[in-house]
C-alpha positions as CSV (number, residue, x, y, z in Angstrom):
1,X,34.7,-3.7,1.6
2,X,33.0,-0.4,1.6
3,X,29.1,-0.8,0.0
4,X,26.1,1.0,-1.6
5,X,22.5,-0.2,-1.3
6,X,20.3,1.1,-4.3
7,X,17.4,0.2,-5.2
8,X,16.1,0.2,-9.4
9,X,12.2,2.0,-9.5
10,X,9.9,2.8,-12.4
11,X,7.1,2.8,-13.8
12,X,6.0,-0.4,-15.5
13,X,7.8,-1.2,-19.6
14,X,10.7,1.8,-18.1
15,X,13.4,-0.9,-18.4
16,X,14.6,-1.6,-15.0
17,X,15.2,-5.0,-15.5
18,X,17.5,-4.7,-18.8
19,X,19.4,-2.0,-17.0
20,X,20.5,-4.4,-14.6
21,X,21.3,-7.2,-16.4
22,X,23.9,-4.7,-18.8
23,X,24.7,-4.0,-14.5
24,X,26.1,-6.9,-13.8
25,X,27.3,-7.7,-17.7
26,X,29.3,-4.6,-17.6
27,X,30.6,-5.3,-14.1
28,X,32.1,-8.7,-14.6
29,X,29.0,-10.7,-12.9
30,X,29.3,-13.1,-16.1
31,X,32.0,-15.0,-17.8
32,X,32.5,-14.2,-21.1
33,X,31.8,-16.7,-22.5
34,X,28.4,-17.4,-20.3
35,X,25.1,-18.0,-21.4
36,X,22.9,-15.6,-19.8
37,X,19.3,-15.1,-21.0
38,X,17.5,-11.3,-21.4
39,X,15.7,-10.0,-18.2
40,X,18.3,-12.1,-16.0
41,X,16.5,-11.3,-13.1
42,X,12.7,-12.0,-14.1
43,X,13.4,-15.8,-12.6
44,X,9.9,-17.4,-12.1
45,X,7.9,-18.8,-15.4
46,X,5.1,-15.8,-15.0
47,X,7.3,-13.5,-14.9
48,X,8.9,-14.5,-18.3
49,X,6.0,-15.2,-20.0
50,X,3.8,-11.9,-19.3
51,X,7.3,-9.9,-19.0
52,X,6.9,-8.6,-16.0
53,X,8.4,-8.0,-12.9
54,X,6.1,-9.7,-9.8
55,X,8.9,-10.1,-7.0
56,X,11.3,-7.6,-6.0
57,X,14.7,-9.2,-6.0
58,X,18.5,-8.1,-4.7
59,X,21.7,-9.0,-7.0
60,X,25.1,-7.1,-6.3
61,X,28.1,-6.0,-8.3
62,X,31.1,-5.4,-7.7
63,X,32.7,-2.2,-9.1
64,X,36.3,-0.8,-8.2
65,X,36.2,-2.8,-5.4
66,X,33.3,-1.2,-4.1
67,X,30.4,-3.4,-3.8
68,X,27.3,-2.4,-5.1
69,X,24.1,-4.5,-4.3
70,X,21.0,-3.1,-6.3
71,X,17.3,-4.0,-5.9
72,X,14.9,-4.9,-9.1
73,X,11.2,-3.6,-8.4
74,X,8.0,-4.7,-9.9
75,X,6.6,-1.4,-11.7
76,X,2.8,-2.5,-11.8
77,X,1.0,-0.8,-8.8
78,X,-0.7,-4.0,-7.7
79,X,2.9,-5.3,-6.6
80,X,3.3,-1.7,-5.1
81,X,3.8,-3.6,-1.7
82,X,6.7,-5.5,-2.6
83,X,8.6,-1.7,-3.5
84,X,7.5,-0.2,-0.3
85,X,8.9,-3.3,1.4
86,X,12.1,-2.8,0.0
87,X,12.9,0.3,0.5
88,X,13.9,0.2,3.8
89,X,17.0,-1.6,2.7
90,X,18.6,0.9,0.5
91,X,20.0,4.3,1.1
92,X,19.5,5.9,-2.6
93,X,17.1,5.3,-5.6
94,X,17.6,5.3,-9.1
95,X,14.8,6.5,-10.8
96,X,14.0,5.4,-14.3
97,X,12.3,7.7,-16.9
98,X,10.8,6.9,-20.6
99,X,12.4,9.5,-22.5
100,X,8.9,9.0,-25.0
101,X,6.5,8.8,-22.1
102,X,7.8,10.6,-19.0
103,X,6.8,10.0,-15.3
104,X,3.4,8.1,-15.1
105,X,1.4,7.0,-12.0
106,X,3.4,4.4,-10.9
107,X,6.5,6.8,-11.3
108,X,4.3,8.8,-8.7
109,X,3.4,6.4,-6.5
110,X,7.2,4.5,-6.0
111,X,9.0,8.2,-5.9
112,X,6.6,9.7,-3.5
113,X,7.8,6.4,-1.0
114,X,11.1,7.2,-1.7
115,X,11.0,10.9,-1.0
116,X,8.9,10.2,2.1
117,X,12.2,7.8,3.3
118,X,14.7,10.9,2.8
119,X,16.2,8.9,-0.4
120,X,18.5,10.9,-2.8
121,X,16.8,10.0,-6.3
122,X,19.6,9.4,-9.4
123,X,17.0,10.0,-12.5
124,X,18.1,8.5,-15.3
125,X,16.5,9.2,-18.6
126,X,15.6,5.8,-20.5
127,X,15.3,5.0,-24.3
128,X,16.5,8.3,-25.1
129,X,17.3,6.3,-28.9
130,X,13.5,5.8,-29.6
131,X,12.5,7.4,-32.8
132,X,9.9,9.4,-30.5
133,X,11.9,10.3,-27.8
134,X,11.4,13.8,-26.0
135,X,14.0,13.5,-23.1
136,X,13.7,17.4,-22.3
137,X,10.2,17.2,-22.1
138,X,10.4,14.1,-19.3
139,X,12.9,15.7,-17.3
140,X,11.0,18.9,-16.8
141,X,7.8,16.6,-15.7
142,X,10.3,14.9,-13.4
143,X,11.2,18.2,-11.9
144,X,7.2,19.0,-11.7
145,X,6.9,16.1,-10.2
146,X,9.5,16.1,-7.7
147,X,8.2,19.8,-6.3
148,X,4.3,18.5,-6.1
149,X,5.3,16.1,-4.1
150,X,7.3,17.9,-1.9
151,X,10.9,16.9,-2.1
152,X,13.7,19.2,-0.3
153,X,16.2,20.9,-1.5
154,X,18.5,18.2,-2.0
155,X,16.2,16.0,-3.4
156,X,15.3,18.4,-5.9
157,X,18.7,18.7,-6.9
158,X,19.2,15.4,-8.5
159,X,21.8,14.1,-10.9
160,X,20.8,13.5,-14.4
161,X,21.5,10.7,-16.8
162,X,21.1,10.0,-20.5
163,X,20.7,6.3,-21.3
164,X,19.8,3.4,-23.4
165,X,19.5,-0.1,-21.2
166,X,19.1,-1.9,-24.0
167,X,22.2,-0.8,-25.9
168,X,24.2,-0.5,-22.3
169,X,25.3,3.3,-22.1
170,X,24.7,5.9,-19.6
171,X,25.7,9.4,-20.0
172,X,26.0,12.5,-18.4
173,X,24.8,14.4,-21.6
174,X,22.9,13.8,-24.2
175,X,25.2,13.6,-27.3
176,X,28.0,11.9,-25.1
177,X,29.9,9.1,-26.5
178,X,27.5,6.5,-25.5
179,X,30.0,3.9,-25.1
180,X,29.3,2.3,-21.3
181,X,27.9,2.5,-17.9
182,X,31.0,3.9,-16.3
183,X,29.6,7.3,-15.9
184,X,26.3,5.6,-14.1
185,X,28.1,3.6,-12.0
186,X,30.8,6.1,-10.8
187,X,27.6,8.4,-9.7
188,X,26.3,5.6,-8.2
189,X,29.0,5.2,-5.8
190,X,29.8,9.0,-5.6
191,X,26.2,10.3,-5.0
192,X,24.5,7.7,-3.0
193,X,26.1,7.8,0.9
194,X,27.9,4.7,2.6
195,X,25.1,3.6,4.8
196,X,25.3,4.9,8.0
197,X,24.9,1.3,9.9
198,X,28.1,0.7,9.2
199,X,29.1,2.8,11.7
200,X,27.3,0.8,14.7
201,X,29.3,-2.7,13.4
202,X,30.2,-3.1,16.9
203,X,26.9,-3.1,18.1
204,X,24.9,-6.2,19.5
205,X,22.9,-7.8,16.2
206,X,19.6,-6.7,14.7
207,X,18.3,-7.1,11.5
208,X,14.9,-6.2,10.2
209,X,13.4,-9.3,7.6
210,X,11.9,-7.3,4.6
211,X,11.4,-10.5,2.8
212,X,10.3,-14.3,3.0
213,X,11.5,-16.6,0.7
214,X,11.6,-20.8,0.9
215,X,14.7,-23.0,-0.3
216,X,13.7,-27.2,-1.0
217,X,17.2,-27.5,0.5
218,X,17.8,-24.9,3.4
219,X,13.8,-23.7,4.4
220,X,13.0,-20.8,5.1
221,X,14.9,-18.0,4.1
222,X,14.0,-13.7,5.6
223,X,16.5,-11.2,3.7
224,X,17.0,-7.9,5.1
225,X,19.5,-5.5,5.5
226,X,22.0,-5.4,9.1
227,X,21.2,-2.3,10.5
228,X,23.7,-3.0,13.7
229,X,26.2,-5.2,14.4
230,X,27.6,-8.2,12.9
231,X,26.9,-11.8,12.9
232,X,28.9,-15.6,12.7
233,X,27.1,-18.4,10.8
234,X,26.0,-20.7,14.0
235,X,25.4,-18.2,16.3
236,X,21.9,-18.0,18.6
237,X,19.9,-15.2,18.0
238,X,16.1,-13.9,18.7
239,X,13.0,-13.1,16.5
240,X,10.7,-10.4,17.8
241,X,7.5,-8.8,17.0
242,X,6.7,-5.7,16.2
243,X,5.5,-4.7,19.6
244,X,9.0,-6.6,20.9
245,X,7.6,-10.2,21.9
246,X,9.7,-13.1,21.4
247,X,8.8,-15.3,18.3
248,X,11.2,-18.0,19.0
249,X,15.3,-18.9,19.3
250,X,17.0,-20.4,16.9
251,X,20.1,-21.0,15.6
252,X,21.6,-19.3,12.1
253,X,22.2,-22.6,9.6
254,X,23.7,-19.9,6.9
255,X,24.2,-16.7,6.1
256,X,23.8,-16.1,2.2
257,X,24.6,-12.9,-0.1
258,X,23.8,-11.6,-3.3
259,X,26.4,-12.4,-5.6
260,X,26.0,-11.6,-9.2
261,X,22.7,-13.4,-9.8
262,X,23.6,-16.1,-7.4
263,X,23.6,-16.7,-3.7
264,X,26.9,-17.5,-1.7
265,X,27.5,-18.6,1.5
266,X,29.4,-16.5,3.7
267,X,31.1,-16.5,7.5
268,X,30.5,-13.5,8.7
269,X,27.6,-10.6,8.1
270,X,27.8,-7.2,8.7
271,X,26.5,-4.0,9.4
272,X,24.8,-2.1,6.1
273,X,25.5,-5.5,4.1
274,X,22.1,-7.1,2.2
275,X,21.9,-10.7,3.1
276,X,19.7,-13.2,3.4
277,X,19.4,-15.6,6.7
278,X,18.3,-19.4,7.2
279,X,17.8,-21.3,10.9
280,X,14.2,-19.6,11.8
281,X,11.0,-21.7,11.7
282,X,8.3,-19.1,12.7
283,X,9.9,-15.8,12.1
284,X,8.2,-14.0,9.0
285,X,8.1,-10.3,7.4
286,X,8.6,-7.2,9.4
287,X,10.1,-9.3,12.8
288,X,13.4,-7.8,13.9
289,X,16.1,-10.7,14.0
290,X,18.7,-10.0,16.4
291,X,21.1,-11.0,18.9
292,X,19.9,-12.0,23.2
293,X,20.2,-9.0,24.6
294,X,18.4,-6.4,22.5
295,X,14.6,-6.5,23.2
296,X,13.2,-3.1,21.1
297,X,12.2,-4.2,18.0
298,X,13.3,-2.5,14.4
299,X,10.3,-0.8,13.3
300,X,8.8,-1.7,10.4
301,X,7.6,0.6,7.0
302,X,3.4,0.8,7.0
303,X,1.8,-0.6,4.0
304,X,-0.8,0.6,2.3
305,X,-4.2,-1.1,2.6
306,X,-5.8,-3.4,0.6
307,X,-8.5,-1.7,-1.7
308,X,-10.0,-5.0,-3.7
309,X,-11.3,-8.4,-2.5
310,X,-11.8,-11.7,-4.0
311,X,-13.6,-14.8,-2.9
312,X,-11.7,-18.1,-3.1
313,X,-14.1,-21.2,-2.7
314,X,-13.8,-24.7,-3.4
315,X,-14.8,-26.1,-6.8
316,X,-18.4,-27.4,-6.7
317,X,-19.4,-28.0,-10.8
318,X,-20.4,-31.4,-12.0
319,X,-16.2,-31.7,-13.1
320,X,-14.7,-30.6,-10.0
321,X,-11.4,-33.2,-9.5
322,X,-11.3,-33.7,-12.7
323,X,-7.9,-31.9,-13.6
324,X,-6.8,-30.7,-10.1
325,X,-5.1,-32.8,-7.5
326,X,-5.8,-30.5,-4.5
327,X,-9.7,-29.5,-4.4
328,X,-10.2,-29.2,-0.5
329,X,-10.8,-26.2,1.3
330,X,-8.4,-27.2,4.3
331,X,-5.6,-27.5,1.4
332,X,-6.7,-24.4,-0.3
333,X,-6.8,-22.4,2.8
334,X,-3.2,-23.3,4.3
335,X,-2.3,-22.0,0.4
336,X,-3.5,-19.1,0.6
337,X,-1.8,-18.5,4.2
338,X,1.2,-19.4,3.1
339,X,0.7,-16.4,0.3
340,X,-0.3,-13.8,3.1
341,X,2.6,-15.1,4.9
342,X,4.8,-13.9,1.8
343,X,3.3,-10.9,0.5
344,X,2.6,-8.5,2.8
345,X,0.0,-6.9,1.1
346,X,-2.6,-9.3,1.0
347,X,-5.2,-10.3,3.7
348,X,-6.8,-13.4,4.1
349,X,-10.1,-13.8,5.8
350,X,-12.5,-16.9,6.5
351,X,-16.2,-16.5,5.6
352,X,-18.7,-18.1,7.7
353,X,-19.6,-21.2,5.9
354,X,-16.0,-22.3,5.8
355,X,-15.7,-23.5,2.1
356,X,-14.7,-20.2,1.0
357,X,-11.9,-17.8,1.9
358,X,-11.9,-14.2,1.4
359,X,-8.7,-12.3,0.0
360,X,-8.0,-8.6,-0.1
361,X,-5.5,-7.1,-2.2
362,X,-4.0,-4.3,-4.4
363,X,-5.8,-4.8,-7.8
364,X,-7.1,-7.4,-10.1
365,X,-3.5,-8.2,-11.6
366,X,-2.2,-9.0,-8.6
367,X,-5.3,-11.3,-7.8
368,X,-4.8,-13.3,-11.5
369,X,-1.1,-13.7,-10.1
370,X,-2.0,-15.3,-7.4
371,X,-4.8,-17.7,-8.7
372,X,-2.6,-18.7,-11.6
373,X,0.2,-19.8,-9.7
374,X,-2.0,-22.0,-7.7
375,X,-4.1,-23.6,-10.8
376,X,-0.4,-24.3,-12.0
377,X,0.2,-26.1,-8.6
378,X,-2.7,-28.0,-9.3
379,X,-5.2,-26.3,-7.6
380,X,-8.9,-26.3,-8.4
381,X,-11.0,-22.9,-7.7
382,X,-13.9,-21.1,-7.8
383,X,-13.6,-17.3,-7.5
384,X,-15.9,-14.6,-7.3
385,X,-16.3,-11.2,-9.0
386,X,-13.8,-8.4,-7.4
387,X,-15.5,-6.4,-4.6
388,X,-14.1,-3.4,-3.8
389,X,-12.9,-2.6,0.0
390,X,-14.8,0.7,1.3
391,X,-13.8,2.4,4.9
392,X,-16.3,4.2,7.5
393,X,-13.9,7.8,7.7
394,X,-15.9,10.0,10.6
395,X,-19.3,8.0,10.2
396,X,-19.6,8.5,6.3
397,X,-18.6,5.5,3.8
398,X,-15.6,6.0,1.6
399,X,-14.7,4.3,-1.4
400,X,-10.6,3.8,-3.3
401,X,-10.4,6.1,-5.8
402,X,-7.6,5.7,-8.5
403,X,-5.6,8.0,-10.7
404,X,-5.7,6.8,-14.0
405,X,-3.3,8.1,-16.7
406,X,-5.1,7.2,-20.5
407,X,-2.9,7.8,-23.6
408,X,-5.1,7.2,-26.6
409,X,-4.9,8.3,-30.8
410,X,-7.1,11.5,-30.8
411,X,-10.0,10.0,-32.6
412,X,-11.0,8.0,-29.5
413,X,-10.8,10.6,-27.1
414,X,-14.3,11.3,-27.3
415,X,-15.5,7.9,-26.7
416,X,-12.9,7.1,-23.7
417,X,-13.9,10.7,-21.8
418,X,-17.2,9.3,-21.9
419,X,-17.5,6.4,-20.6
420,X,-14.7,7.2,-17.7
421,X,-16.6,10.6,-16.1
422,X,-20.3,9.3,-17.4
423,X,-21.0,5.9,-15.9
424,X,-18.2,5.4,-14.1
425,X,-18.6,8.6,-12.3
426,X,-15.2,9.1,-12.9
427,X,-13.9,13.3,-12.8
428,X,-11.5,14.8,-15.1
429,X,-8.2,16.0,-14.2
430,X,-6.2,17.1,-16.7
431,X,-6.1,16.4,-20.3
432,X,-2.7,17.0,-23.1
433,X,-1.5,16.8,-26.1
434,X,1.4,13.7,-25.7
435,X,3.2,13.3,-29.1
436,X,1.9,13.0,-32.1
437,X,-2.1,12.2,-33.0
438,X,-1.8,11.5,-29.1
439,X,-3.6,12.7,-26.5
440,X,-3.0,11.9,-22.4
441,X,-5.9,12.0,-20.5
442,X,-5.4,12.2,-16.6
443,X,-8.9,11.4,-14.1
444,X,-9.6,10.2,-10.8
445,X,-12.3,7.1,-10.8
446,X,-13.4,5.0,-8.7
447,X,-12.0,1.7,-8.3
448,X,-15.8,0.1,-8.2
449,X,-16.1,1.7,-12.0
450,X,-12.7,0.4,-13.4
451,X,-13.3,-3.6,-12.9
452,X,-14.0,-4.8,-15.7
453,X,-12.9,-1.8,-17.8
454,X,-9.8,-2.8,-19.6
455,X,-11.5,-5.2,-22.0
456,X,-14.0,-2.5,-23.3
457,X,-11.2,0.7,-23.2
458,X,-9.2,-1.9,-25.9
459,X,-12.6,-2.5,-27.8
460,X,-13.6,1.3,-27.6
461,X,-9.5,2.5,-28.5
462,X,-8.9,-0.4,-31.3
463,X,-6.6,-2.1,-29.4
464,X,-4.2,1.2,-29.2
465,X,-4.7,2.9,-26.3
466,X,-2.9,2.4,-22.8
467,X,-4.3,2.6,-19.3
468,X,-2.3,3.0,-16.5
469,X,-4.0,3.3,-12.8
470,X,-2.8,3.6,-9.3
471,X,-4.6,4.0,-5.8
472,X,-5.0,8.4,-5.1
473,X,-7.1,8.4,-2.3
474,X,-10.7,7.2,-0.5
475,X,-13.6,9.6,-1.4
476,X,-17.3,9.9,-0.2
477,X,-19.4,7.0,-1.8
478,X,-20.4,8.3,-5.3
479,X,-23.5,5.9,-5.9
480,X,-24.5,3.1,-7.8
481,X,-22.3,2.0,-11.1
482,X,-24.1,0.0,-13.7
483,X,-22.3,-3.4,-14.4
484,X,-22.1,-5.2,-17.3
485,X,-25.3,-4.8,-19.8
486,X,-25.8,-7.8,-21.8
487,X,-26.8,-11.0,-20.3
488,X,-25.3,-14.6,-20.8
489,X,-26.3,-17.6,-22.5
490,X,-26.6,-20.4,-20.0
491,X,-26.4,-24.5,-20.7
492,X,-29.7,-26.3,-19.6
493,X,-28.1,-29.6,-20.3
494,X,-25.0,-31.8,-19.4
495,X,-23.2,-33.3,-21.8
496,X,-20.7,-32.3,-25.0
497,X,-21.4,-29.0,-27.5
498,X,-22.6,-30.0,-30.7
499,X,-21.2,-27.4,-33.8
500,X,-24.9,-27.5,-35.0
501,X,-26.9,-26.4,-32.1
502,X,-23.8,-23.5,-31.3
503,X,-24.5,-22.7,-35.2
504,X,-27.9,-22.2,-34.4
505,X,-27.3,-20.5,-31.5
506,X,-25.4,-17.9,-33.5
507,X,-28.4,-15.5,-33.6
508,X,-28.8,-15.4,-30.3
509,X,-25.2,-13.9,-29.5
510,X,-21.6,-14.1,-28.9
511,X,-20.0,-17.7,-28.1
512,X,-17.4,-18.8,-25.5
513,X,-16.9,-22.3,-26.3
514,X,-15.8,-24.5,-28.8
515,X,-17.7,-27.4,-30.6
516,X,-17.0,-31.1,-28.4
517,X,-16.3,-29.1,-25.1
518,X,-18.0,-30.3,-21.9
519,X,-20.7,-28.2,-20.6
520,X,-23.3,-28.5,-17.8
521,X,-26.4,-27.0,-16.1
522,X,-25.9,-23.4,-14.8
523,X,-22.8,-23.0,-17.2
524,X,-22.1,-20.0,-19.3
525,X,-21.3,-20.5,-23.1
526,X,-22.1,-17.2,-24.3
527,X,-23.1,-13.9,-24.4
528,X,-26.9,-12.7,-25.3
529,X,-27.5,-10.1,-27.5
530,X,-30.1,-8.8,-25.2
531,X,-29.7,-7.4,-21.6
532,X,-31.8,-10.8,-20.1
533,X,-30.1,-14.3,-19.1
534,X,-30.9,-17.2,-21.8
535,X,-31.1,-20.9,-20.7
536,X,-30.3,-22.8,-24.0
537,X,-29.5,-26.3,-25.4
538,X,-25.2,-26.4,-26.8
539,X,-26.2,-30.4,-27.3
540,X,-28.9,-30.4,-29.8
541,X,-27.9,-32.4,-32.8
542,X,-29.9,-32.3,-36.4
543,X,-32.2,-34.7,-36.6
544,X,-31.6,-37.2,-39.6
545,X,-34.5,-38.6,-42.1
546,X,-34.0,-41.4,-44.3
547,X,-35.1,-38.8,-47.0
548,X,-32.7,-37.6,-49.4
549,X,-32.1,-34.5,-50.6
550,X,-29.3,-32.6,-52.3
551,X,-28.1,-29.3,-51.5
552,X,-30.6,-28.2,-48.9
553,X,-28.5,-28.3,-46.2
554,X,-26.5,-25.2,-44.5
555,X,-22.8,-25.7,-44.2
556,X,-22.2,-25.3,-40.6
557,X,-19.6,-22.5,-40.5
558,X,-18.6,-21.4,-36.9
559,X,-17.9,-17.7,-35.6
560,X,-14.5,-17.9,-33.8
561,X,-15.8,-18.1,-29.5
562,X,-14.0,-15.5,-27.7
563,X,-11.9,-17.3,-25.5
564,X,-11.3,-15.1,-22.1
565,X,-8.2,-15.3,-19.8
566,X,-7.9,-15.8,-16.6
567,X,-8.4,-11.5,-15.6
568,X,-11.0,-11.0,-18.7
569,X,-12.4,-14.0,-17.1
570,X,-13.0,-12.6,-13.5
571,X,-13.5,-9.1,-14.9
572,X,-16.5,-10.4,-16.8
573,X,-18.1,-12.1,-14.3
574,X,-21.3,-10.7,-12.9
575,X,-22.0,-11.3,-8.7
576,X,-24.1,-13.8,-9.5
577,X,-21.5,-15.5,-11.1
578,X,-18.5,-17.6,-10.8
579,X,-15.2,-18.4,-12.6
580,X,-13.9,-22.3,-12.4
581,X,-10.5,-22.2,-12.2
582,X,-8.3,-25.9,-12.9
583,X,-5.2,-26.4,-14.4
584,X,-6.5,-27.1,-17.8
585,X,-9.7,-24.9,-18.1
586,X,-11.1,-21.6,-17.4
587,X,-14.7,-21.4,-17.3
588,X,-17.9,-19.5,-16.0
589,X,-20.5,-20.6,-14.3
590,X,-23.9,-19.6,-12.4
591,X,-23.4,-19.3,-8.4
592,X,-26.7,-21.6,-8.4
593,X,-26.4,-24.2,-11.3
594,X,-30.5,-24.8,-10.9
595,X,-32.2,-22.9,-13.2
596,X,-35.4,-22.6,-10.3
597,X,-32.7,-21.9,-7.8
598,X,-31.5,-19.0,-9.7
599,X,-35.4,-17.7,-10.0
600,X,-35.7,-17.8,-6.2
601,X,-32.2,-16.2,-5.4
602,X,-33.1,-13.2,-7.9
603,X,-36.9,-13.1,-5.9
604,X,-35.3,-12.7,-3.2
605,X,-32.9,-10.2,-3.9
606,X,-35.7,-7.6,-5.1
């Protein structure tokens, strides 16, 4: 059957993942009279819920008898690693574009991969039927985008689309009948090339695993694309390493392919097909699978470094074990091995005192990713503030600096510019009208000066404005960054919050907790109004005379606590600080619970 390997990118909210669910809808992938829920691919509970795309997944279609398998990215730029990954497998791109909001960084970051792997982009202009759509406008930033980062001829000459995912059409023009996705399909399979490794089908084996994946009833599971050759289920094959070693031998249990949005068994794979192999025990990302006789291994796409790191360490409070099941570092450390095992583009480091584990990676979503799913398994954690990565480039120390791409109403301009080029030390780039009462504010900051950011950019924009960042480039050290400028309010007692001593506590500043909540020693319930730590007493109850008296008392009459998730949470955090992570609470915590303790630590570090 002849094939096409394509591969879905944007950035993040573009619709990639309700274009291909009207895909496979419009290709026959369903019944017709199927249930099929919205965002089809978006499979794992996280993913639904925060509507997001984590994991980069393959489905295929079948269209004209030509089968069609397409890829579904993750936009955000913390799950970067998973497109660059993928990319490898597919021999064309379609790029998608917000008619309203054009190419942003993560458009940037995915196309410039893309161009760098000689892919021929489709662009397809999305939600061109928004009320504030400027679809000539996005194309000619497409095009300005396309020549800064220095695509060729060909590439430059891309086919355009006009299209709604939502409603299912795709058109050439932009008052076209809007009917279907015929048009996008038949350029699919016109513009985008057979790939070429069909040509060596009658080559020994190889196959390069792009991704790991587990099964409760088959194990492990590498998907990748054949580049040569084909291959029985049964047969006995090789894993290598990248510098051609032999992992191990094994024999292929299955051979699965993307069918619709299942997985099907199937006899026989071959060359330029997407599949998905099961037999290997040690074999992981970026080995070349293949057949005896070949020894050169398939090399394997770079990925970019990690720029942010995170301390995992084991719960020590006064609760630990209370909600969690697994609370030992030997458990917690084979986790988070099994993660770096996965995802390529985090690293995993032990510290020298062995209860805590380093772990680098892309951003702080992708870290809150990560320890969500594991409080979910049951895990109980304690994790540091984010520390940002910096490299020694020709003896001087270099720090990540990210592109960030602002739009905010106009009246909060001033007060965004501000705090992004004063104390963050963050330099201006570009600055535009985008729409109406909008402005779009382009800088470069450092990484260092964004954690923690997001919180107060909502505060400072009313909750309207939208951030979007994405690794540039490393810079020259740019100095010290103040951190957060008020202190906390700290428990000096164990025991359960009383609503009278948080009412008193009022004055004093902003609370975190709710009456009848379990506190200890060293925990934080609260934010001071001043820049100094306050150790104070949540469990102090009013003290009851046998006098009576009418009307004298106050009604106690609680400010709603702010109540942080799990990123506000570790973007909070100071470094003497920690967030407890367990299945049923999120709190924070002193490093040193001992008020006395605390004194000597803070001597010491002057």
């Amino acid at each position: 059957m002849d094939l096409r390997n394509i591969a879905i990118i944007a950035h993040v909210d573009h619709g990639k993942t309700t274009l291909v669910d009207e895909l496979l809808k419009q290709s026959g992938a369903f019944r017709e009279n199927q249930e099929v829920v919205e965002r089809a691919m978006d499979s794992n509970d996280l993913e639904r819920e925060r509507g997001i795309t984590i994991l980069a997944k393959a489905t295929s279609v079948e269209w004209n008898g030509i089968r069609i398998n397409i890829v579904d990215t993750p936009g955000h730029a913390d799950f970067g690693g998973e497109v660059e990954r993928i990319l490898s497998m597919v021999d064309g791109v379609v790029l998608l574009v917000d008619a309203a909001e054009g190419p942003m960084p993560q458009t940037k970051f995915v196309t410039a991969k893309a161009l760098a792997m000689g892919l021929c982009p489709i662009v397809v202009v999305n939600k061109v039927d928004k009320s504030d759509a400027e679809p000539d406008r996005a194309l000619n930033e497409c095009f300005d985008l396309f020549a800064n980062l220095g695509a060729n001829d060909n590439q430059l000459d891309f086919p355009i689309m006009y299209a709604s995912g939502r409603s299912g059409w795709a058109d050439t023009h932009l008052d076209g009948p809007r009917k279907d996705l015929s048009e996008l399909f038949e350029l699919i399979v016109s513009h985008v090339p057979t790939p070429k490794q069909v040509e060596d089908r009658n080559k020994p084996f190889s196959m390069l695993a792009v991704t790991l994946g587990a099964d409760q009833f088959i194990g492990r599971i590498l998907t990748g694309r054949v580049e040569t050759g084909t291959l029985k289920a049964g047969e006995m094959i090789n894993a290598i390493s990248h510098d051609g070693n032999k992992i191990e031998h094994f024999r292929v249990s299955k051979i699965l392919a993307f069918r619709g949005l299942s997985k099907q068994a199937i006899d026989l794979a071959e060359a330029g097909d997407i599949v998905t192999l099961a037999g290997m025990a040690k074999a992981t990302v970026a080995d070349t699978l293949c057949s005896v006789e070949i020894t050169k291994a398939i090399p394997a796409q770079p990925i970019d470094p990690p720029t942010i790191s995170v301390t995992f360490g084991i719960n020590d409070s006064p609760m630990a074990g209370r909600d969690g099941k697994k609370v030992q570092s030997r458990i917690i450390r084979d986790r988070l091995l099994r993660e770096a095992e996965t995802n390529v583009a985090i690293k995993v480091t032990d510290t020298p005192g062995g209860d805590a584990f380093e772990v680098a990676g892309r951003g702080e979503l992708q870290m809150g990713v990560l320890i969500e799913n594991m409080r979910r398994e049951g895990f109980e954690l304690s994790i540091s503030r984010p520390q940002v990565l910096f490299r020694n480039i020709n003896g001087q120390q270099h720090e990540p600096i990210e592109e960030v791409t602002i739009d905010v109403d106009d009246e909060y301009t001033g007060a965004v510019i501000e705090k992004v080029t004063g104390p963050r030390k963050g330099e201006l780039v570009e600055m535009k009208p985008a729409g109406v009462g909008k402005t779009r504010i382009i800088a470069n900051v450092p990484s260092r000066g964004l954690i923690g950011y997001q919180g107060e950019f909502l505060t400072d924009t009313r909750g309207t404005g939208v951030l979007n960042r994405v690794f540039h480039d490393w810079s020259p050290y740019k100095g010290s960054i103040p951190g957060r400028r008020a202190g906390v309010l700290v428990s000096m007692e164990n025991g359960i919050s009383v609503a009278y001593a948080l009412f008193n506590l009022e004055d004093r500043g902003k609370m975190f907790i709710r009456p009848q909540e379990d506190v200890y020693e060293g925990m934080i319930i609260g934010e001071h109004s001043r820049e100094n730590d306050l150790d104070v007493n949540p469990l102090k109850g009013k003290k009851l005379t046998n006098v009576r008296a009418s009307g004298t008392d106050e009604a106690v009459r609680l400010t709603t606590p702010i109540i942080h998730s799990l990123e506000e949470a570790i973007a909070y955090i100071d470094n003497d600080e920690l967030v407890e992570v367990t299945p049923k609470n999120i709190r924070l915590r002193k490093r040193f619970l001992d008020p006395h303790e605390r004194k000597r630590q803070s001597r010491a570090a002057s």
